[in-house]
Each structure stands twice: as C-alpha cells, then as structure tokens.
N, C-alpha and C positions, 0 to 999 in steps of 0.2 A: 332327132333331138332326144326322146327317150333313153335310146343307146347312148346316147352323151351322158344324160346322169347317171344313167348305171354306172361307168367308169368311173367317174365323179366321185360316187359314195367310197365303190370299191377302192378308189385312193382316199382318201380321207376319211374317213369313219371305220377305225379299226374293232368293231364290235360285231358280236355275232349275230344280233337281229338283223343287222346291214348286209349278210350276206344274203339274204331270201328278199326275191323279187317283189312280193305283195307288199312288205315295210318299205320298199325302195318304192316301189308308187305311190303306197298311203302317207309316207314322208312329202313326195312332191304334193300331194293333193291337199293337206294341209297348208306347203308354205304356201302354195296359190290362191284357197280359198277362205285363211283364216285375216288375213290385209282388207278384202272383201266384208267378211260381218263386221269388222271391226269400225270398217267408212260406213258402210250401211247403219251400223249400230248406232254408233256418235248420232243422227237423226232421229231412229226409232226413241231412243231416250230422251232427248231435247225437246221432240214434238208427243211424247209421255203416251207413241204408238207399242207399246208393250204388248199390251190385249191385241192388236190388231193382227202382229206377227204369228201370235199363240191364232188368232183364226185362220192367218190365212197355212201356216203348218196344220190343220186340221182338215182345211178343205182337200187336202192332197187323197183323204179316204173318197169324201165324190169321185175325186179325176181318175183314180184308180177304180174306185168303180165302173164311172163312164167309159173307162176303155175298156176292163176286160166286159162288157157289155157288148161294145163294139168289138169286140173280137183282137184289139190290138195287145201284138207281145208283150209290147215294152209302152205302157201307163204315161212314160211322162210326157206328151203334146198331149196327152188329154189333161194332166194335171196342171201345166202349165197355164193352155186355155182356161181353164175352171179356176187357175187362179186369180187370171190376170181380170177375168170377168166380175170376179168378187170385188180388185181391187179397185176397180171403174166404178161399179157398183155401188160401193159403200160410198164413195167420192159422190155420185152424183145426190146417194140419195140423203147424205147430209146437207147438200145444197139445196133440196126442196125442202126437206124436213124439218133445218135448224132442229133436230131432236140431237140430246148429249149423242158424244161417239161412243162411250162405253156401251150406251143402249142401244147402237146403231148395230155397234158391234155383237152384242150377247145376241141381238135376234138371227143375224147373219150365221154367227156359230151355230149357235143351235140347229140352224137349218141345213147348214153343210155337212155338219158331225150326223146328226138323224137320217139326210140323204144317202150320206157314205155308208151308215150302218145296214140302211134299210136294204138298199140295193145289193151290197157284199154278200149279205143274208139271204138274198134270193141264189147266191155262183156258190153255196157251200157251205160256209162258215168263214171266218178270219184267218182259221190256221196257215195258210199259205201267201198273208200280205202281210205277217208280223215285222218283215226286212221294212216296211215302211214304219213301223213304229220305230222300231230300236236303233234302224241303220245298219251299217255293217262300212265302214271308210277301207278295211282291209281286202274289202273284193273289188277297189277299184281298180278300174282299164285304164289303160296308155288312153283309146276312144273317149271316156268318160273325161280325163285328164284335160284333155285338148278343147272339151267343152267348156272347163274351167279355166283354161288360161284364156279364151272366149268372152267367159261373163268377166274374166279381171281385166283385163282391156277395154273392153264394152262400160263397164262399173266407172274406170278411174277415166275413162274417157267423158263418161255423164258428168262427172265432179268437177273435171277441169271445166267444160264448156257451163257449167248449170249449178254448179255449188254454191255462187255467192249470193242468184236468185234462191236456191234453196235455204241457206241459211235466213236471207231477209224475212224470207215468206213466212219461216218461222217461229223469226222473233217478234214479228211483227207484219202482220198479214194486211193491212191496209195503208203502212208506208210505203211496202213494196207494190201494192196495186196502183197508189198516187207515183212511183217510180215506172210507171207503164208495164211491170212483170205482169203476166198470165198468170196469176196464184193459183188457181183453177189447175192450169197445164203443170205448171212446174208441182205441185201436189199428186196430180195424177200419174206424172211420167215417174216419181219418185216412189210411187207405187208399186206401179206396175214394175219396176227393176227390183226392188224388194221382194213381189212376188214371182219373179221368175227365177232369181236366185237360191230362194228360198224351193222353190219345184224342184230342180236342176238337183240340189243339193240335197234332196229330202229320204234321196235311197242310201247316200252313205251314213248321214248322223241321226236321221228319223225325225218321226211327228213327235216324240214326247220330247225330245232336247234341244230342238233345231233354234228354241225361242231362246235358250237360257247361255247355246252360243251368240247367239246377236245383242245380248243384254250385257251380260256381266261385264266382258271387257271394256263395254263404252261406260257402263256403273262405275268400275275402277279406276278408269283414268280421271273421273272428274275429281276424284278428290286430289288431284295433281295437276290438273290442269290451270293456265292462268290466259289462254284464248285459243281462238278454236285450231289454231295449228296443233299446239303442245296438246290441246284433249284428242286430237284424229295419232298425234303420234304414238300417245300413250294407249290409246285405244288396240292401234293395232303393236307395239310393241307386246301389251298385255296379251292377247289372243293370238300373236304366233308362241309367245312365251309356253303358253297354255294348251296349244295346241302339239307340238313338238316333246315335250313334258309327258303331257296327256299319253301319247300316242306313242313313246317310248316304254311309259311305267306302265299302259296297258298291254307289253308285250311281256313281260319278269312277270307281271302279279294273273294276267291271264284272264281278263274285265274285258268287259265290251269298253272298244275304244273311244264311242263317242262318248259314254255316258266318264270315264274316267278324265278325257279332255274337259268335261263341265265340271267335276271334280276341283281339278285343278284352275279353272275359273272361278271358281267358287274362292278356291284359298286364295288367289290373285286380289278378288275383292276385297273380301274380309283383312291380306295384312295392308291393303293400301286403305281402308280404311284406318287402322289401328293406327297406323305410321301418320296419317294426316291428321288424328285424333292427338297425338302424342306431340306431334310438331307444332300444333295450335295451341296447346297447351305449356309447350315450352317458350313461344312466343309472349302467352301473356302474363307469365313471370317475367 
C-alpha cells in the first residue's frame, strides 16, 4: 500500500519536497491522523476536557520513564498503559470525590509531570527524550503509518457505534442515564481512546503541542458550526487544512513541523473567528 502512494505523489504533486521519501510519509501521516484530533477534539471542547488532554500529553514523561526503567527500546506500551490508567483513574476518582475536575486534574498533573521528571533524573538527564517533547512527524515509518490507519479505523469505528451516547452523555448526563446509557462506560471508553491516541501520537507532534492539535480545529469550527455534523466537518476540514499547510511551509521555511502545523491552527482559529465576528455583525445591520 505504501508503494502505492509513493506513485501516487510521484504523479500528481509536481514539487520538489514530493520527491523525498520522509515528506511522502509525513504527508500520509497527517491525512490519517489530523481527521482523528479533529472527531476526538469536537468532544474535548464540548465536555471543556482541555486541561485534561494537556495531562494526559504530560503523563507520556512517566511512561517513558517506566520503560526505559524497564529496560524497553521503544516507551510507547509503557506510555500507553500509564495513560490509559490516568484516564480510568481520574474517571473513577471524580465519581467518589465529586471534587471539581480542574482540581482532579491539577493534582493528577502534578504527580505525573514530578513522576516523569524524578525518575528520568535518576537514567541521565532529559537530553535524550527531548523527541517526546517537540516531536519530530518527519521520521515517521511506513510501521508507525499503519498504526495510525489502526487508531483511524478503531476511532471512526467508536463514533459510529457510540457517538450519539457520547454526545447525549454530554449535553446532558442524567437524560442519558434515564435513556439506560452507562455514562460511567461511555465517559470512560471516550477516554481511554483519547488517551491512547494521544500516546501513539506523542513521538511525532510531542508533549508541548500535542494539546493545541486537539483544540484549535474543534475551537474554529464552532464559530461555523450550526449542529454537530457541520461542527465534526468543519473540525476536521480545519485540521487537515492545518495540517498539510503546516507540514508543507515547514519544509521552504525549515521549522519543526509540528509546532508550524499549530501555527497554522492557530491562524485557522483566529480568521474563523474574525469572519464569524464580521458575519454577525453584518446580520445585525
């Protein structure tokens, strides 16, 4: 299948970044995975899980620790696990706690970000896990590739079967318990796929950005949106928009790509902001 888009590009995209291998996979790696933050996002914003994403992108320092601890090459089943456990975790213990989530959540950070640091601190220094910060989407594998057409199928398969308990549960969390929905489950499972997307994901875009891909495109579509189709379309039209943009202008100007693709999220928000600003205001003349 790989060798299929290489041909692919090589006919239709007459530009020189298109000739080099690493842009012909960091191209597919975005259309695969930017459709993804964009469904997942449309959620994280609705149910106002901002903070929550930014935790569990931090936890990734734990799981990277936990494994080179454990002696494993390759971090992510440990960071996976470590996150999927956070995201159970918070989940249950707002159910005993009734404590705000923000506070749920700050203590949670706190103790993952401190875990991750302590621990790393004990193998060296940080010098040699900075790829979890920043990312790097241009070293991705054909392997790595095929994991993500994996979580996009797994993803859009959860939404079909489980979106319109998802939506219920979070416009309104006790209608859908009186509708027989598990809120509990569907909260949980909504989780735990957020955090493993977010794992999977965290060696090409990193911990510092990884939140501000899952945000902004679901931020910009809303001010365009008028139900929850038009806000998931506009969602993910914004973020492939963003993404392909991003990951082209980071090739001519010579930027780390992820943090350039937020860049350009960033402007995605701000003109659909202005433009919905403008249009309201043309209305009420």
């Amino acid at each position: 299948m790989i060798e299929l888009w290489y041909q692919f590009i090589d006919r239709c995209l007459p530009f020189d970044w298109a000739h080099y291998v690493f842009m012909k996979n960091a191209l597919l790696a975005v259309l695969v995975i930017t459709p993804v933050y964009a469904l997942l996002g449309t959620m994280v914003v609705s149910n106002r899980m901002v903070f929550f994403t930014d935790v569990l992108g931090h936890s990734a320092l734990a799981g990277v620790a936990i494994g080179v601890m454990c002696g494993i090459g390759d971090p992510t089943w440990p960071m996976i696990i470590m996150a999927v456990t956070l995201a159970v975790a918070v989940n249950i213990f707002k159910r005993l706690t009734q404590a705000p989530m923000d506070t749920i959540l700050g203590v949670f950070m706190a103790f993952m970000v401190a875990l991750g640091i302590a621990l790393l601190s004990r193998q060296g220094g940080f010098a040699k896990y900075t790829v979890y910060l920043i990312g790097d989407i241009l070293a991705v594998t054909p392997s790595q590739i095929t994991w993500l057409m994996a979580i996009f199928v797994a993803v859009f398969g959860y939404w079909y079967t489980a979106g319109n308990a998802l939506i219920l549960t979070s416009v309104n969390s006790s209608l859908a318990h009186s509708r027989r929905i598990k809120t509990f489950f569907v909260e949980t499972s909504f989780t735990i796929i957020l955090a493993i997307v977010v794992m999977i994901s965290i060696k090409l875009v990193g911990v510092l950005i990884i939140n501000s891909l899952l945000v902004l495109p679901a931020a910009a579509s809303r001010h365009f949106a008028r139900s929850m189709r038009s806000y998931t379309v506009w969602a993910i039209v914004f973020s492939v928009i963003s993404g392909v943009a991003g990951l082209v202008a980071s090739y001519y100007w010579g930027t780390a790509s992820g943090a350039t693709i937020v860049l350009f999220s960033v402007g995605c928000y701000l003109i659909s902001a202005l433009v919905s600003h403008f249009l309201s205001a043309v209305r009420k003349e």
